[in-house]
N, C-alpha and C positions, 0 to 999 in steps of 0.2 A: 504493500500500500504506500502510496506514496506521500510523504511528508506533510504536513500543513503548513504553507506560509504565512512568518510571523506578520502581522500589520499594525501600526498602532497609528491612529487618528489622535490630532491633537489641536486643540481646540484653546483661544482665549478663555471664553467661557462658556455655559448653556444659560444665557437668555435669551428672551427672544430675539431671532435676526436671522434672515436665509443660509449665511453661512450654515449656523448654527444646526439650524435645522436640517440642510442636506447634508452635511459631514456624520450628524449622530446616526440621520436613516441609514445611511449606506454603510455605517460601522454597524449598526444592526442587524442590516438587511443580507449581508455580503455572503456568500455562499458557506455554509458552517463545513461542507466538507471537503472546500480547499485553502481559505484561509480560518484563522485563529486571530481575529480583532479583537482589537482593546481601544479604547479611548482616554485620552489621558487631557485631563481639563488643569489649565492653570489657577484659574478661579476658585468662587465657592463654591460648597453642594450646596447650602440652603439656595441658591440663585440659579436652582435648575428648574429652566422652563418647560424640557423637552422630557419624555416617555423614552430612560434607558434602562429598563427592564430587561434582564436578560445578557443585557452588557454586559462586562470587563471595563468599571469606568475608573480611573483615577486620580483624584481631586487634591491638588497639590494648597488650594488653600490660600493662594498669595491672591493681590493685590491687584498686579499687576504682571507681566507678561516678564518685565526686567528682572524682577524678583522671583520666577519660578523657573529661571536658567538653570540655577546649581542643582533643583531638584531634575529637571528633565537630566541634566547631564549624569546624574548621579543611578535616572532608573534604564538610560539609556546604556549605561554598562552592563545594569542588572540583566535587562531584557534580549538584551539584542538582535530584536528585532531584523526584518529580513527587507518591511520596507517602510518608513515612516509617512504620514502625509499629512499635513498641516493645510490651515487654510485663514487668510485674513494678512494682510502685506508685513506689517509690522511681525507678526510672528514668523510669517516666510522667510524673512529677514533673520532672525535668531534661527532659526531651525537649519539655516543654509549655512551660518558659521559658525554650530555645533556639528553640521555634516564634514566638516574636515577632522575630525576624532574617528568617523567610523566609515571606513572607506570602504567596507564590505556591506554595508547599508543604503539600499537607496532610498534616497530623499525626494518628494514631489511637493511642492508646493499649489496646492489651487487656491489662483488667484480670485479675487469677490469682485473686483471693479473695474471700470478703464479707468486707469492710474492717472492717465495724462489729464483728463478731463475733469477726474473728482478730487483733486488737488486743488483746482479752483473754486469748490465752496469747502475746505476740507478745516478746522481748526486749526491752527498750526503748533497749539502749543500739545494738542495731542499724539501720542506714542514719540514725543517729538524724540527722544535717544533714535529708534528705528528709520525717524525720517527725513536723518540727514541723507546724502545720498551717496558718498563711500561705502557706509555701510547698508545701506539697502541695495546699491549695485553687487557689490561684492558678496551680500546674502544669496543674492539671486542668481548672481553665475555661478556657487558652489551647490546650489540645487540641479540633481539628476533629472530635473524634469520639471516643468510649471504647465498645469492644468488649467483652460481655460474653459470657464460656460458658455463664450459667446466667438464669434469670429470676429466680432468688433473687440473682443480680449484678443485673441492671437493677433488682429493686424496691431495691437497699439503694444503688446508686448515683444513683436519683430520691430517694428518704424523708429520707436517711441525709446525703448530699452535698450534695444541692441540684442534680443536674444534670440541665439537663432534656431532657425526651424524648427530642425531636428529635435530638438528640445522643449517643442510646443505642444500642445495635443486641446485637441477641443471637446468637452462631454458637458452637453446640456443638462439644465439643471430638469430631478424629476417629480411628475407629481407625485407626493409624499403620502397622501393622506385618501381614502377612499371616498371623493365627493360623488353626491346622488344629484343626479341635473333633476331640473327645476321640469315643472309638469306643464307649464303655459309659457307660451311668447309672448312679448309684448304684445301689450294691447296699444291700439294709436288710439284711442279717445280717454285712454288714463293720465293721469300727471305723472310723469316719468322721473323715475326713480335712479337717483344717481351715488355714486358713491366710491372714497378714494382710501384703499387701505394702505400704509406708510407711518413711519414715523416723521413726528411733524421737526425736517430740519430743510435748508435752502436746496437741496439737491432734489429734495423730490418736486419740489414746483409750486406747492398748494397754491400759492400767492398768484401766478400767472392762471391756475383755473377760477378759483376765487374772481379775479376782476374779468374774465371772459364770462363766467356766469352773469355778472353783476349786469351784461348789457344783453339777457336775453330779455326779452319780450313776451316768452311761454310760460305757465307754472312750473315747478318743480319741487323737488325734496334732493337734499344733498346731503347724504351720512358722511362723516369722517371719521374715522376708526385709526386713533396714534396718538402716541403724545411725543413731547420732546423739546426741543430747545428755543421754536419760532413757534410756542404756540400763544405768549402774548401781543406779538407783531399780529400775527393771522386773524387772531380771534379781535384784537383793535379793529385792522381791516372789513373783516365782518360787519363790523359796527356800525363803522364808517360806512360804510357802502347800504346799511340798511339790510342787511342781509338775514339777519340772526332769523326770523320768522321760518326761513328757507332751511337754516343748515340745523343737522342736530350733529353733536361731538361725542363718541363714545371711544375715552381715554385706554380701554383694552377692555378683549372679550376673548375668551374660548370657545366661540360659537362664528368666526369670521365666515365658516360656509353658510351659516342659516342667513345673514347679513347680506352673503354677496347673492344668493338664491333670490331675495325678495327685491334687489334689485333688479333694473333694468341696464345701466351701463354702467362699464367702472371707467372713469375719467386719471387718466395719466398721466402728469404733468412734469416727472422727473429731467434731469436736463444729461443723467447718465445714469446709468444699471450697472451693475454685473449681468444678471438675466432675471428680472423681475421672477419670483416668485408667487406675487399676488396676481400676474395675468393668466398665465395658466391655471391659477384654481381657480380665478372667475371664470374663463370660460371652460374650465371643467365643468362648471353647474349649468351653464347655456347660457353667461352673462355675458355681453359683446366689451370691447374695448373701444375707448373713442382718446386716443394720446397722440401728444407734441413727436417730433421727430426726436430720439436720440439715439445715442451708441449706448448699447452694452444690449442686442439680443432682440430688440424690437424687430425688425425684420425677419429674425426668425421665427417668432410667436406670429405675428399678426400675418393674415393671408385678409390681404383689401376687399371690403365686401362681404367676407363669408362669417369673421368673428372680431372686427374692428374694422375702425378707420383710423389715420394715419396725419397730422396735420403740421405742415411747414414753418406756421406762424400763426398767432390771435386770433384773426381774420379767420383764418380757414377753420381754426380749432372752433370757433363760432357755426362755421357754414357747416361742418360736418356733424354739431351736436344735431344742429336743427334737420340735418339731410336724415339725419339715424334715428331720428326720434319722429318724421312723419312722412318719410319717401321711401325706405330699406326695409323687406320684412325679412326681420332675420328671424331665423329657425335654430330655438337652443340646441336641436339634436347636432344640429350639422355644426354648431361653436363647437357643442363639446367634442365630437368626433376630430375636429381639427389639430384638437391638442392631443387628444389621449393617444393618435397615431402614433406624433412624432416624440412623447414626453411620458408615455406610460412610466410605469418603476420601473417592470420586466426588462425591458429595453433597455435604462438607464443602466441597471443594475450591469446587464449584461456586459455592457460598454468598459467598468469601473474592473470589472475581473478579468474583460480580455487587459486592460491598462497594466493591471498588476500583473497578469502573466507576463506580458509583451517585455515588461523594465528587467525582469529576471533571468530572463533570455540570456 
């Protein structure tokens, strides 16, 4: 019989956040009769968001990602592991110049974001140690591999970084979770039901749907489901604009599928992804997408017409609410078929085991 290989997924921490959430499924999910996963979290346990039941998790406890070095390096002797794979830049970073200690280990780093672009709403005094860029480059070229969710990750990790090819690999992120589609289509004589799941920071956009809403002309209902750093800018805005009657804000729920089922579209306004997570379970349930143009995966998700529209600028993100909401009969079957083709788990999963065969070669 042959051998189990070691893997150990490692994570900043388990709150909420897509990394978060596709690194635990896929250490969950990975086939039990050819590797042997574990998950090793730098953070706390009590600030686990995610279902790892059944796991191999190890929770080192610290702080911060700086401060749980000596313990990775210390379990990384214990273990050793056959392939590591981390995920989120800052710890890509550290994982890639603790991989010159174990050169019989491969390293893969999957990346969450187009770098180049989310740098420009990004905090800077955050993980600020990882993100000078000596050490973030020099992290990254000692990594065996960097995994991308999107093709807009691999072209800005070759253009952008400098890394080449050969050392790219693209796997879509998958749907995680068993959503049930919704039993009716829109109806066009109802008030249309809108809604934008994110946490509330400048990348995702709320501010630019916000003022496009503000000059429709139609009824509606606008749910927000996040919280976070620009929620007393947004919610001012709100105000200002007269709006509050329109939106209701629910600061987090464990029910995001019942949420995105009773709407009707989910409005997108981020200005870069990694590979949105909340598009694909919208229209896993038969919700359509109506979002701004950006990099990280929109192209791959949305097929024009059949479970989104796609919008350039304000103007058009305007003309396409109103085209979707009284011109387009969309059919949840055929949103949700759209995704579940190219984003089922099975699929996904498959992809993450041929990855790890293929690095061991």
């Amino acid at each position: 019989m042959t051998k189990k290989k070691k893997i150990v997924f490692v994570l900043p921490s388990l709150v909420s956040g897509g990394a978060e959430r596709v690194m635990s499924f896929v250490a969950k999910n990975i086939s039990k009769d050819h590797f042997d996963a574990s998950l090793w979290v730098a953070g706390y346990e009590k600030k686990t968001n995610y279902d790892v039941s059944g796991l191999k998790v190890v929770y080192f406890n610290k702080p911060r990602v700086l401060k749980a070095i000596p313990s990775f390096y210390s379990h990384l002797n214990k273990t050793k592991p056959d392939i590591v794979i981390s995920s989120i830049s800052h710890l890509n970073t550290a994982m890639g110049l603790l991989s010159i200690f174990y050169p019989k280990t491969k390293f893969i780093g999957r990346e969450a974001n187009v770098q180049s672009v989310r740098s420009q709403y990004q905090d800077g005094k955050k993980n600020r140690a990882f993100n000078i860029i000596p050490f973030k480059k020099m992290g990254y070229n000692f990594l065996d591999l960097i995994l991308c969710q999107s093709k807009d990750m691999y072209k800005d990790m070759n253009t952008n970084y400098s890394i080449p090819k050969k050392k790219l690999r693209v796997i879509n992120n998958p749907i995680t979770d068993d959503f049930k589609l919704k039993h009716q289509d829109l109806a066009k004589d109802n008030v249309p039901q809108f809604i934008t799941v994110a946490r509330l920071k400048k990348q995702k956009g709320h501010e630019r749907i916000i003022k496009a809403l503000s000059q429709l002309s139609i009824p509606y209902k606008y749910t927000i489901i996040g919280d976070g750093p620009e929620y007393d800018n947004l919610f001012g805005l709100i105000s200002k604009l007269g709006l509050k009657d329109y939106i209701e804000h629910i600061p987090h729920t464990n029910e995001v599928s019942k949420y995105l089922s009773k709407s009707d579209f989910f409005l997108q306004g981020s200005y870069v992804e990694g590979f949105p997570n909340c598009l694909i379970e919208s229209c896993s349930v038969g919700t359509p997408i109506i979002a701004y143009k950006a990099p990280g995966g929109l192209n791959e998700i949305i097929d024009e017409g059949v479970n989104g529209l796609v919008a350039d600028n304000d103007e058009e993100f305007i003309d396409n609410i109103l085209e979707a909401t009284s011109k387009i009969n969309w059919s949840a079957k055929k949103v949700s078929e759209s995704v579940f083709k190219k984003f089922n788990k099975e699929k996904i999963l498959s992809e993450y085991e041929q990855l790890f065969m293929d690095i061991l070669k």
